[in-house]
N, C-alpha and C positions, 0 to 999 in steps of 0.2 A: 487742499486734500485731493489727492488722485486715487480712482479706481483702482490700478497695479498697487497699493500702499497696502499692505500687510497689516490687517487687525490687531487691535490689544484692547482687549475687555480690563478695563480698571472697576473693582468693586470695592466701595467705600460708603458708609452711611452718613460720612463729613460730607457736605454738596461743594463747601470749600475745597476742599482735598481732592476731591476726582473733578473739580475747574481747574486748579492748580495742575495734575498730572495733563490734562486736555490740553494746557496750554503748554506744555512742558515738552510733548509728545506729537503736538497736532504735523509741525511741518513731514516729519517723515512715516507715521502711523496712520491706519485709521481708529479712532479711538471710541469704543463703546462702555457704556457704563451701566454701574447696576447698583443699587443702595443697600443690598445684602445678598448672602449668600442663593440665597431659593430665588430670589428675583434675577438671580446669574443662571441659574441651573435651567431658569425657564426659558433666557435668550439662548444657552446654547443649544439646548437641545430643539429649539427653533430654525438653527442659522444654515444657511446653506452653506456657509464658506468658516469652518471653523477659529478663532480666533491663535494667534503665533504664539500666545504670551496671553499670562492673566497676572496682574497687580491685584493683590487680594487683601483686605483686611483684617485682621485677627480679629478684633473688639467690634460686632455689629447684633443688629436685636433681628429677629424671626428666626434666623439661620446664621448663626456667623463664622469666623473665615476657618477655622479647625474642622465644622463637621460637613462647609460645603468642601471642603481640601477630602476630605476620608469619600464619602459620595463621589469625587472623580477618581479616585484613585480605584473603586470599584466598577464603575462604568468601561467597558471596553472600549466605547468610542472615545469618551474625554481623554483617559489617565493618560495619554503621552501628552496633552501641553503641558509645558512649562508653568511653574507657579512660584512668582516673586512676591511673599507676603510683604505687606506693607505693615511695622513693626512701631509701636509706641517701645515707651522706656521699660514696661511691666512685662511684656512678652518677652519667652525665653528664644531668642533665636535658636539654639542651639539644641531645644527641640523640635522647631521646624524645619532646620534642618534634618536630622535625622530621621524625621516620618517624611521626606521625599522632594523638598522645597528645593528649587537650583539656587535660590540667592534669597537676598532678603534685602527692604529701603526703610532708612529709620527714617522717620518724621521729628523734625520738620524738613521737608525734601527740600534736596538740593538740584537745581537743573542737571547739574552736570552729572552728576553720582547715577542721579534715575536716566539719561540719558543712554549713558557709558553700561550700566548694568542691563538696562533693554536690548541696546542693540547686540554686546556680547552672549544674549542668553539665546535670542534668535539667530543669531549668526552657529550658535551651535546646534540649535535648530535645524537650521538650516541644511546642516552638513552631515547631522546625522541621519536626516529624512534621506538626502543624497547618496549618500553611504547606502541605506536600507532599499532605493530605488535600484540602485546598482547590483545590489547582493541579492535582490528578485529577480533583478531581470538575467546577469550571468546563472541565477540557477537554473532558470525557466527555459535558458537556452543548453545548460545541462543535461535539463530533464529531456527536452528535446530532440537533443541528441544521442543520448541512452534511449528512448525512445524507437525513434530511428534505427540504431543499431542493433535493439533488437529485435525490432519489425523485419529487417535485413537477417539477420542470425534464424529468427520463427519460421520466415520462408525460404532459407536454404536448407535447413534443417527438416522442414517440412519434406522439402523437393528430395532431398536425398531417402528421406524416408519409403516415397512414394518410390524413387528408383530402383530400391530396395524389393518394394512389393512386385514392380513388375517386372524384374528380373525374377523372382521365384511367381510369376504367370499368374498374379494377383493382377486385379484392376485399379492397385490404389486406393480404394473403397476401405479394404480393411482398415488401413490405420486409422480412417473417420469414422467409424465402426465401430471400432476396440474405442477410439476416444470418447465416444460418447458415451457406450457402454459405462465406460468408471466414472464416469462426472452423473449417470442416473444412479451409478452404484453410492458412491459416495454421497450425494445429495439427499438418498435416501436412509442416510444411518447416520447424517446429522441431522436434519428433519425429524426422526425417529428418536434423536438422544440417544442410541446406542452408545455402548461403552468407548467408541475408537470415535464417537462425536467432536471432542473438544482437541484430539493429537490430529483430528481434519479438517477444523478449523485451522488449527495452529500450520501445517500442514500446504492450506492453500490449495481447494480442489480445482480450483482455475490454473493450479499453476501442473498439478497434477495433470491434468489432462492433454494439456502441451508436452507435457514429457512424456507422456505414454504414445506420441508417437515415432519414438526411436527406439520403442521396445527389440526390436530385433534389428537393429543395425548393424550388430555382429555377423549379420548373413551376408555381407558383404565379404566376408572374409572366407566363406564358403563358397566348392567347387561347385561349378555349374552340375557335373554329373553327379552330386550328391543331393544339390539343391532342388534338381528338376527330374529326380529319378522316380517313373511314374510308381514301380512296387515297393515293398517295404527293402528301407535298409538292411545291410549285415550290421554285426556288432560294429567291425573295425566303420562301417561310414556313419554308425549313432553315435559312436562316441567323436566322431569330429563333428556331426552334426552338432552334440552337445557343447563345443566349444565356442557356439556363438553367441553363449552368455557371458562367456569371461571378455572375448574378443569384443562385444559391445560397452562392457566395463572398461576395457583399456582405449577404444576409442572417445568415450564419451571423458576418460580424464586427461585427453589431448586437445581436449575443447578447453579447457580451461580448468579452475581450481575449486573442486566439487566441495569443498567446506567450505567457500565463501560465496556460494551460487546457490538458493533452493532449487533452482529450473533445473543446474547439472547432478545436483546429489537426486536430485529424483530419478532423473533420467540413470544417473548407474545405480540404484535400487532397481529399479525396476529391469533395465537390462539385464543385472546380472542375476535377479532375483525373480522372475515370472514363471521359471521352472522350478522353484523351491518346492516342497509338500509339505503340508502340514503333521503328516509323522516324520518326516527327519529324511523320506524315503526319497528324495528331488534330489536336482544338479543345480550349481554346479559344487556347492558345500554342503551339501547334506544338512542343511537348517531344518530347525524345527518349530510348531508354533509360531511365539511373539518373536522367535529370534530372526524370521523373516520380517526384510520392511514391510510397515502396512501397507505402502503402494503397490510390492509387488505381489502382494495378497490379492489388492484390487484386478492389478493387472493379468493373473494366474486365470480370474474366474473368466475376466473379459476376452483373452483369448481364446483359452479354450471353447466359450461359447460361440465365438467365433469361425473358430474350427469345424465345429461341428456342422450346425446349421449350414454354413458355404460349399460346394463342392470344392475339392481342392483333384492335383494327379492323380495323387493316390485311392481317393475316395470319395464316393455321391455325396450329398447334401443327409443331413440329418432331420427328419422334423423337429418345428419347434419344441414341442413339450417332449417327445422323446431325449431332448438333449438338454432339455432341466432335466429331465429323471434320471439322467447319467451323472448330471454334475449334482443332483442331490443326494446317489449312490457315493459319492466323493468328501460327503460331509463329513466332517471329523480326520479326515485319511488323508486326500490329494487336498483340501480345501478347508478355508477356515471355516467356524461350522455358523460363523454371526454372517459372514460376507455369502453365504449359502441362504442362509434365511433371507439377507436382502434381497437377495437375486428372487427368490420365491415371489417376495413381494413388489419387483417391478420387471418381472417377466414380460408382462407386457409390454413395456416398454421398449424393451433390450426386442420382443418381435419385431413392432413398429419401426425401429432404428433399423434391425435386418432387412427385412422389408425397402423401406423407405433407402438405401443406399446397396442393394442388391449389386 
């Protein structure tokens, strides 16, 4: 018997029968034995090194070979060995087969039959553990890779975002700003149980919040003398200004195929949808209510607050709670009026983030 030999737990309450299999098995196995089922159940769940194969009895007294067979097949760790009952004339093979047995040895054994049937039951064993080692390890380097790819895609997406901000004479701050803003917003109205609780789950606010920083990458497509004009526009330059929610809707689906992306369907919800209103009165389709995505309901309040609080060309810095008082003037009208109440309730917070990334 060598150490490298592959275990085989034989359970028999004949002491004849599991010498017989011992001697039958010894040169190429290691062979462990047990006199019934519970006295099996207790060496495996002892062993460091699980056995390849179990030779099992039908007919034994404490526990015998049927209900320790149902006991592994509930165990996560046991139920994949193999189990070759050992079968008198009165047991119906042909229901241990069908409750899950690879084979079956009738008695009175034959060397060669229980030979021939061990080693082919482990050699498939074998190869199916190989197989399953194989199809972890190619996924793991899948995962890996997808991984990778989109740690690569998060930060050029990021970088382009920020190029974004500072070409319209942002710090880049904003889009970590506005992100965090909707990941306190949204955390706070599934915490809450609000009604839009369980579509933000389903939703992904971690995925949400990656996507909210390409809210306005359509302003790429915008003239610098419109983008950086310190007074208020004319009609003719707001309504091109207004085209940087469609234009981030057609870039964001040159990224790829936004019904089979959560990260890209959000991203063009919210690009195209952050100037929606909640009376119907927004760009760039005149939505109303529920008919805007909820992201870009999130994303509506988070910039605007945004907006406000920051100085921009056009205009000084807002105080904080004067610019809740504005976006709580907005309930019901510009603003969903549950995403207003959240905001009420972590006001604070949405400070501290202003504050804290100035």
């Amino acid at each position: 018997m060598h150490d490298t030999q592959p275990f085989v737990l034989a359970v028999d309450d004949i002491d004849m029968n599991v010498m017989i299999l011992e001697e039958i098995l010894k040169d190429d196995y290691q062979v462990l034995t047990a006199s019934n089922g519970q006295e099996a159940l207790d060496l495996l769940h002892e062993a460091k090194v699980l056995p390849k194969i179990l030779l099992l009895d039908v007919q034994m007294p404490v526990m015998d070979g049927r209900t320790m067979f149902e006991q592994l097949k509930n165990d996560e760790n046991l139920r994949r060995i193999p189990v070759i009952f050992i079968t008198a004339e009165n047991d119906s093979e042909s229901e241990l087969l069908a409750a899950g047995a690879v084979d079956f040895i009738n008695k009175p054994f034959t060397p060669e039959i229980v030979k021939l049937r061990v080693h082919n039951q482990i050699s498939l064993k074998n190869y199916s553990d190989s197989l399953e080692e194989m199809v972890a390890q190619k996924t793991a380097e899948v995962i890996k890779k997808t991984e990778e790819a989109n740690a690569i895609l998060d930060n050029t997406l990021q970088g382009l975002a920020n190029v974004i901000e500072h070409r319209d004479l942002e710090s880049g701050e904003h889009v970590k700003r506005t992100q965090l803003y909707v990941g306190a917003l949204a955390s706070h109205l599934i915490l809450s149980r609000s009604i839009y609780a369980d579509e933000l789950i389903q939703a992904q606010p971690e995925v949400i919040v990656k996507s909210m920083a390409l809210h306005d990458v359509g302003k790429i497509a915008i003239p610098d003398r419109i983008l950086l004009k310190p007074g208020r526009l004319d009609p003719d330059e707001y309504e091109l200004m207004k085209t940087h929610t469609t234009r981030g809707r057609e870039i964001i689906e040159e990224l790829g195929d936004v019904n089979s992306s959560l990260y890209l369907k959000h991203c063009e919800d919210i690009c195209s949808g952050h100037h929606e209103r909640w009376d119907g009165k927004g760009y760039p389709l005149g939505l109303s209510e529920n008919q805007i995505p909820l992201t870009a309901r999130l994303a509506s309040i988070a910039d605007v607050y945004d907006a406000l609080v920051c100085a921009r060309v056009y205009k000084a810095a807002i105080p904080y709670s004067e610019s809740i008082k504005i976006i709580v003037d907005g309930k019901g009208t510009q603003f969903d009026p549950v995403m207003v109440d959240a905001l009420i309730s972590v006001q604070d917070k949405f400070e501290k983030i202003a504050r804290q990334y100035a």
